[in-house]
C-alpha positions in Angstrom: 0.0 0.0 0.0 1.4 3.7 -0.9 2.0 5.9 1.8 -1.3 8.0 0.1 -3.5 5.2 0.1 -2.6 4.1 3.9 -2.9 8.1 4.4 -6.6 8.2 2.8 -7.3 4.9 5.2 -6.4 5.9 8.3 -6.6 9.6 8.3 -9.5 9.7 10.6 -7.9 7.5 13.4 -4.6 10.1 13.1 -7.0 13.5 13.3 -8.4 11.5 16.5 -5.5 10.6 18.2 -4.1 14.0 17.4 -7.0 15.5 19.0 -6.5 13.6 22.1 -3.0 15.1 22.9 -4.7 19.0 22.0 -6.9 18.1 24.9 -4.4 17.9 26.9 -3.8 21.1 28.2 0.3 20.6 28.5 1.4 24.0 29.9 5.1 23.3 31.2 5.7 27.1 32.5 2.4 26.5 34.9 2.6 24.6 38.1 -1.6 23.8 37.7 -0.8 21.9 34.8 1.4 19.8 36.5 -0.8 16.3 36.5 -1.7 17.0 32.9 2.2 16.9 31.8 2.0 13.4 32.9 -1.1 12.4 31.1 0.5 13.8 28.1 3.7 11.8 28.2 1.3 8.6 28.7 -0.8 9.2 26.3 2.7 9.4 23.9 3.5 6.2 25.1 0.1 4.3 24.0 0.1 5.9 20.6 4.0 5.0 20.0 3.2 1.0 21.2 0.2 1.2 18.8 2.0 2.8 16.3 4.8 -0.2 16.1 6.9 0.3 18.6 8.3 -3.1 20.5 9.0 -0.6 24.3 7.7 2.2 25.3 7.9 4.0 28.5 7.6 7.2 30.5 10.5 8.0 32.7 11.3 10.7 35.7 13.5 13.8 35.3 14.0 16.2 38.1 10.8 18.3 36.2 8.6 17.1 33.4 8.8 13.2 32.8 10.5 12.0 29.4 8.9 9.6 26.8 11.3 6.6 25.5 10.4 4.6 22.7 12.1 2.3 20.2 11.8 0.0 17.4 13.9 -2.7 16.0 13.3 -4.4 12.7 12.9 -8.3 13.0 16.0 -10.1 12.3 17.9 -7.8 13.6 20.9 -9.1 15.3 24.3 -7.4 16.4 27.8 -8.5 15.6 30.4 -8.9 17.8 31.9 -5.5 16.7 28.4 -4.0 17.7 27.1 -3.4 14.4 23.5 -4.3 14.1 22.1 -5.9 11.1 19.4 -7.7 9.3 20.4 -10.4 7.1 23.9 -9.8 5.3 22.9 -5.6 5.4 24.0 -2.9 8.1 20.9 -0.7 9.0 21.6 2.8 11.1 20.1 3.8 14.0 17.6 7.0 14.0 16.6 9.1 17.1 13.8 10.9 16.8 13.6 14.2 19.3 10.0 16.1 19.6 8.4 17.8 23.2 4.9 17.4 24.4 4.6 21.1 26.4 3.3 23.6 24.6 2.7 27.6 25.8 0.5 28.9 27.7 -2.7 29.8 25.5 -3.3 33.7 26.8 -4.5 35.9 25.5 -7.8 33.5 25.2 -9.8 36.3 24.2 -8.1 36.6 20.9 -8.9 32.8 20.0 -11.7 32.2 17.0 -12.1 29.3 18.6 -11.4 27.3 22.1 -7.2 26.6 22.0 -8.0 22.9 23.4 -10.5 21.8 20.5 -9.1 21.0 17.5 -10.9 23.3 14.8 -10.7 22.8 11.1 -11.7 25.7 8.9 -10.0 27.0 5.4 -7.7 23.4 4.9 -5.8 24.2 8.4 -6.6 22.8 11.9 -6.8 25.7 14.8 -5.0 24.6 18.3 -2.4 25.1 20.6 -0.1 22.5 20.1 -1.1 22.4 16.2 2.0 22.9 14.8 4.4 23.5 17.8 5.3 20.7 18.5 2.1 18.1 18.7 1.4 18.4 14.9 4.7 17.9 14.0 5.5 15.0 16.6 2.7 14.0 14.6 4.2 14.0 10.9 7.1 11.9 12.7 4.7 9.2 14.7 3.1 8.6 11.4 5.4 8.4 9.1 7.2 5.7 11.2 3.7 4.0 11.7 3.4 3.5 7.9 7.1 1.9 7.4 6.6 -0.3 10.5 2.8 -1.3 9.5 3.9 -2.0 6.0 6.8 -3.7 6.7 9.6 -1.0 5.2 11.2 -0.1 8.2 14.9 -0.7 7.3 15.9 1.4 10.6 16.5 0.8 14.2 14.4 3.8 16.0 14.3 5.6 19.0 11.8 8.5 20.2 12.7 10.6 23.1 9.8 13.4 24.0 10.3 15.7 26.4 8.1 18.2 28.1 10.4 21.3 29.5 11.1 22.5 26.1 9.0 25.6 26.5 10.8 26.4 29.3 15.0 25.9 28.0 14.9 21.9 28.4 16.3 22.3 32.0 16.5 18.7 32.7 17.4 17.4 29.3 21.0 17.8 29.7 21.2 15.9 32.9 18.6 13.0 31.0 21.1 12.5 28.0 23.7 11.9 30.0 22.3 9.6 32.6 21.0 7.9 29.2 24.1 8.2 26.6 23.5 4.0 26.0 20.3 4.3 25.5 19.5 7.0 23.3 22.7 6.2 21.0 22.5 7.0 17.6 23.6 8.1 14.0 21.6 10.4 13.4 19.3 12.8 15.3 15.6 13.8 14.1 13.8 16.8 14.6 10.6 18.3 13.6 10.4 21.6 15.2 11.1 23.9 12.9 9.5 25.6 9.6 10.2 26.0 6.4 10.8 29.2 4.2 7.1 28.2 2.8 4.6 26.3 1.5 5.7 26.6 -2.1 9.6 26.7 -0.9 10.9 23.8 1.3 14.1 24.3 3.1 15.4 22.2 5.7 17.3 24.3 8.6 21.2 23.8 8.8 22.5 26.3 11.0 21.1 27.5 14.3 23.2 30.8 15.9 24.6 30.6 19.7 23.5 32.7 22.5 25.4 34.9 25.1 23.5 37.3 27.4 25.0 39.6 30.3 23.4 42.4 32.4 25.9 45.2 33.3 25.4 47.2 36.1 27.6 50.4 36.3 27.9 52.5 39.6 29.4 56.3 40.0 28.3 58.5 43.2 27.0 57.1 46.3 23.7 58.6 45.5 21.4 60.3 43.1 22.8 63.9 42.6 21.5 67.1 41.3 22.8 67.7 37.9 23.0 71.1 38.0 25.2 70.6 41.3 27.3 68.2 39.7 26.9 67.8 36.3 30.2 67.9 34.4 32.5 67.1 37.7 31.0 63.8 38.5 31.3 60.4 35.9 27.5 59.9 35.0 26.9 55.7 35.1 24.5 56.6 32.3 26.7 58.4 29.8 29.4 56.0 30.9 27.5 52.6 30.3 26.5 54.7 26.5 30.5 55.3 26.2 31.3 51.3 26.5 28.3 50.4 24.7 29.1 52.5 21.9 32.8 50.5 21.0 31.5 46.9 20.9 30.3 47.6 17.5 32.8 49.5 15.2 31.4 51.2 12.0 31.8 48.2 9.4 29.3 46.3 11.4 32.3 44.3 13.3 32.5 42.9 17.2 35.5 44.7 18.6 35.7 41.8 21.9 39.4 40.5 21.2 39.2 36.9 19.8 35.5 37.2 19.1 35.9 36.3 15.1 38.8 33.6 16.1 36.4 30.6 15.6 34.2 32.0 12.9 34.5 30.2 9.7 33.7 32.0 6.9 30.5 31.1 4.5 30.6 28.1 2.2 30.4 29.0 -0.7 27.9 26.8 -2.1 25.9 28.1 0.9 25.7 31.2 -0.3 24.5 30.2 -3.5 21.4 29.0 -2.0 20.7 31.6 0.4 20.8 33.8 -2.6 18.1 31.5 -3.6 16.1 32.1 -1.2 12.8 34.6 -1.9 13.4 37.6 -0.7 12.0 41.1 -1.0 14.5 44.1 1.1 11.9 46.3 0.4 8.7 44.4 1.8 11.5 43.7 4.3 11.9 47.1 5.6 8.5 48.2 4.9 7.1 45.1 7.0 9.4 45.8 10.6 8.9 50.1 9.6 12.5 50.3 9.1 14.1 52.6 6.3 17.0 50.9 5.6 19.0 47.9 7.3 22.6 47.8 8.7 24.6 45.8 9.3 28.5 43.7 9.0 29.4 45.0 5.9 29.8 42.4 2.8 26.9 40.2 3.9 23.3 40.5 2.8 20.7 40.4 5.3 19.9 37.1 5.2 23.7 36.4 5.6 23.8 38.6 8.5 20.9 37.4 10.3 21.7 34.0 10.1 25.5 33.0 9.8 27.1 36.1 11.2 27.5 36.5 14.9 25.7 40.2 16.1 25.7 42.2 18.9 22.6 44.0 20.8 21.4 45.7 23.7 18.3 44.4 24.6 17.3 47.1 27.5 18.8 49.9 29.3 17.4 52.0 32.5 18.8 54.4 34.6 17.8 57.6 36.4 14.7 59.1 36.9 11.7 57.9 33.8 8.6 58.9 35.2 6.4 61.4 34.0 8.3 65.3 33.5 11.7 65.8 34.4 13.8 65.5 37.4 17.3 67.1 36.9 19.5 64.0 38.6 23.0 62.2 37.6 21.6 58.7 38.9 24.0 57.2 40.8 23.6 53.8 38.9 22.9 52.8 35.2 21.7 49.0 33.8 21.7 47.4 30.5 21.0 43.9 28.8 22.9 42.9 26.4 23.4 39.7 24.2 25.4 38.2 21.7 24.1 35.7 18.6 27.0 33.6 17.9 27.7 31.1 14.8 28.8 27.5 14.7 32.2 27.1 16.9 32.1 30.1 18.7 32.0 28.6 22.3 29.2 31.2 24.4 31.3 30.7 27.7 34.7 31.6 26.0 32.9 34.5 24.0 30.8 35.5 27.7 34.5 35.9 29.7 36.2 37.7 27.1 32.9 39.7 27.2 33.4 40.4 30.5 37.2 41.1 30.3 36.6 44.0 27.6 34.5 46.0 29.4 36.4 45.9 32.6 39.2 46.9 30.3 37.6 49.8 28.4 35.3 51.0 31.6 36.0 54.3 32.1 37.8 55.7 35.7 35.3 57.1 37.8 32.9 54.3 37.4 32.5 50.7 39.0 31.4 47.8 36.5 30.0 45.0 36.9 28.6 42.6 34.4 26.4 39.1 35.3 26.3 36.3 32.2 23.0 35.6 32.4 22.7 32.6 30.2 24.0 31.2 26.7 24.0 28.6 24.0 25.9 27.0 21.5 25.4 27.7 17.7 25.1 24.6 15.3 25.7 23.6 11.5 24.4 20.6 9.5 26.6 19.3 6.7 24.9 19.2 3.7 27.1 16.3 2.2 26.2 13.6 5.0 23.8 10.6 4.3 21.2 11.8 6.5 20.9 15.3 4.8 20.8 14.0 1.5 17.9 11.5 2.7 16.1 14.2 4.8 16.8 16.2 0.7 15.4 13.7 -1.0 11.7 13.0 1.1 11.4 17.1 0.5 11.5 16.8 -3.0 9.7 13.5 -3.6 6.8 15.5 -0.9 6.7 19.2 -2.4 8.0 18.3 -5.8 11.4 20.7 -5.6 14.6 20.7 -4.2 14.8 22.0 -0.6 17.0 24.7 0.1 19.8 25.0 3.0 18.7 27.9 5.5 20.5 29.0 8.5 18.2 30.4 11.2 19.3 33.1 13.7 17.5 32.0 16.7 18.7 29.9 18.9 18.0 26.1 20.3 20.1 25.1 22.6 19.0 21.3 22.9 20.6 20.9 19.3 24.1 21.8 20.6 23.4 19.5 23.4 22.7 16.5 21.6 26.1 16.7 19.5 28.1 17.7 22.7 26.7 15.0 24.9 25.7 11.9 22.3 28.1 13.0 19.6 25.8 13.0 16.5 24.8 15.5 13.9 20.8 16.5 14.1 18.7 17.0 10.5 15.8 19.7 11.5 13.2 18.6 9.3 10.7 20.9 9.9 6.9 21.6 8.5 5.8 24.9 10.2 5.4 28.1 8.4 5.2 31.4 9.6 1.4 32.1 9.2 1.2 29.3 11.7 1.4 31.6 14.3 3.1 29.3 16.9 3.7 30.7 20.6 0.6 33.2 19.6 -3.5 33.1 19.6 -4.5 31.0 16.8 -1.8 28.9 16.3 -2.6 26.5 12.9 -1.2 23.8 11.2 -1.7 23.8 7.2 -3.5 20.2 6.7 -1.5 20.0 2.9 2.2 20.1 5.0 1.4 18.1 7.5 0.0 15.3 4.9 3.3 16.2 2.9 5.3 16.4 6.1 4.4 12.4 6.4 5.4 11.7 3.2 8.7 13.3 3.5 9.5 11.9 6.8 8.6 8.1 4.8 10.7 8.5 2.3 14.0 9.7 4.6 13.3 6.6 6.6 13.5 4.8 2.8 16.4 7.2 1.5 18.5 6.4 4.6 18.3 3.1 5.1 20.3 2.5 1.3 23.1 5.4 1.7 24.1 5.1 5.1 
């Protein structure tokens, strides 16, 4: 039977059993919704044993319990070097990663329609959870449930689910390394991210680091009178402006010493494809209310927002802001600041020489102190590895072109953490699209990806099993 056909059979069953994990209201920033983050991890474990797998299990974390699953192909059998195979052929391993804890659904008065009830209307189905990540754990359930059923699973698989994702995965870490057995791998799987659109596929190769700091600058025991003082005294405001001022020098560059030592410059065939990509600067502009852009100079703005590092201030207070004016030279001044940071940067080597340079250009007069906050490591996907070329190939059998390679500038920190702790690469195959409005009121999943989204997920699971 075809993927399509077994699609058009069963189609009803998956909307159901969809519905049944939207129900669940899986909130993992709110306490109240504490017994429901259990139900939702059991209710993965029933639909992964009656979706094919041979064990399935929920298991305790310090927070939100994790979902283990796996599958091995019959006749599987392992060598005495380890390597597992069926008949005379090596098969690889797959581990697929998706969370069960979605945000919180507020504001509920700007829902068409009630954010725990599925709701199809206009060829999309209205929920939280929809698309990020319940839809497109989904996509990877079913897929697998076709292969298994069918008897074309030429993969070992694993699942591991968590639900903390919503809120930095703070007990992941500790669970992949309590677990590094277990959950070994050649590959990693992801659905949780989108794609450049409906009519463009991409598949996301490059996520950007993190680094975040607050700096707290101190001058004068108190608040004083500006007119008093005023141009005898160091302001901590003007002087925090001063510092802030010389991390960024006028082509755009990071002036931290060291902080371009581990960035590797742009493939070239990358940048073919990112020039690819669909993209209006002037819709750009017009969309965010900008005039023009800025930015590192030789790099367009997709380049820049994606595989260049950047620096910002994220928020700054000091003195007096209420309503009129109060003529003081505060005493202290505040800012947030972060970096983005691309594949091999490290964020903890980039936060202390962060912290070194301002010490070093703080001006006399002033005491400084800055706090790293938190940070992540960037990450980049080959596109030359088996796995790519197989998660490649289901995108174009499923939306009929060639996907394109897209860096993204946020950040996801699990991603680093699965290469640094089980030592294996991670393919972000990944069905939402922006009008999906994930995080927000409304959130949607578009009912022609998802369908395509199973296809494409099939035929990586056929792709890979011949090139690895």
């Amino acid at each position: 039977m075809t993927i399509q056909d077994y699609m058009r059979a069963n189609e009803a069953r998956w909307m159901d059993e969809w519905a049944s994990l939207i129900r669940i209201p899986s909130v993992s920033c709110q306490p109240e919704h504490k017994a429901d983050m259990q139900r939702c991890a059991e209710r993965w474990r029933d639909l992964l044993l009656e979706a094919g797998c041979q064990r399935a299990e929920v298991l305790p974390s310090a927070g939100n319990p994790f979902v283990y699953a796996e599958f091995e192909p019959e006749g599987l059998r392992v060598t005495g070097d380890g390597l597992r195979v069926t008949g005379d052929k090596s098969i690889p391993t797959v581990l697929v990663y998706a969370h069960y804890d979605v945000m919180p659904v507020e504001p509920l008065s700007e829902w068409k329609s009630n954010p725990w009830e599925p709701d199809i209307r206009d060829g999309r189905l209205y929920a939280r959870g929809a698309d990020d990540d319940k839809g497109q754990a989904m996509i990877q359930a079913k897929a697998f449930e076709y292969m298994v059923k069918e008897g074309l699973m030429q993969c070992r698989v694993k699942f591991i689910f968590e639900g903390e994702e919503e809120i930095g995965s703070p007990s992941l870490e500790a669970f992949l390394e309590a677990h590094k057995e277990m959950l070994a791998a050649d590959i990693i799987l992801v659905s949780d991210t989108s794609m450049i659109g409906k009519d463009t596929p991409s598949i996301t190769t490059g996520l950007r680091g993190l680094a975040y700091w607050q700096i707290e600058v101190t001058g004068p025991n108190r608040d004083l009178h500006s007119g008093h003082f005023g141009g005898a005294v160091k302001n901590p405001a003007n002087a925090l402006c001063e510092m802030l001022a010389r991390i960024v020098d006028k082509e755009g560059r990071i002036t931290i010493p060291g902080f371009y030592d581990r960035v590797l410059p742009i493939p070239d065939a990358e940048r073919e494809m990112i020039a690819q990509i669909p993209f209006d600067q002037q819709k750009y502009n017009a969309a965010i209310g900008v005039e023009d852009v800025a930015g590192e100079q030789g790099y367009s703005t997709l380049e820049r927002n994606s595989c260049r590092p950047s620096f910002d201030i994220c928020g700054m207070w000091s003195g007096y802001t209420g309503e009129g004016s109060k003529t003081v030279l505060p005493a202290k001044a505040y800012a947030k600041v972060s970096c983005r940071l691309v594949a091999n940067q490290d964020h903890e080597e980039i936060s202390r020489a962060f912290v070194d340079y301002i010490q070093q250009i703080a001006p006399r007069g002033v005491r400084v102190e800055v706090q790293p906050m938190h940070g992540g490591q960037g990450y980049v996907c080959p596109i030359d590895i088996p796995a790519y070329k197989a998660a490649e190939r289901g995108f174009e059998i499923a939306f009929g072109k060639r996907p394109l390679a897209a860096r993204r500038g946020g950040s996801i920190p699990i991603i680093a953490a699965f290469e640094q702790i089980l030592g294996r690469k991670t393919i972000l195959m990944g069905f939402g699209l922006e009008q999906n409005a994930i995080h927000s009121p409304n959130e949607s999943m578009d009912l022609d990806v998802w369908r395509r989204g199973i296809v494409a997920v099939t035929e990586f699971y056929r792709a890979y099993a011949t090139m690895h």
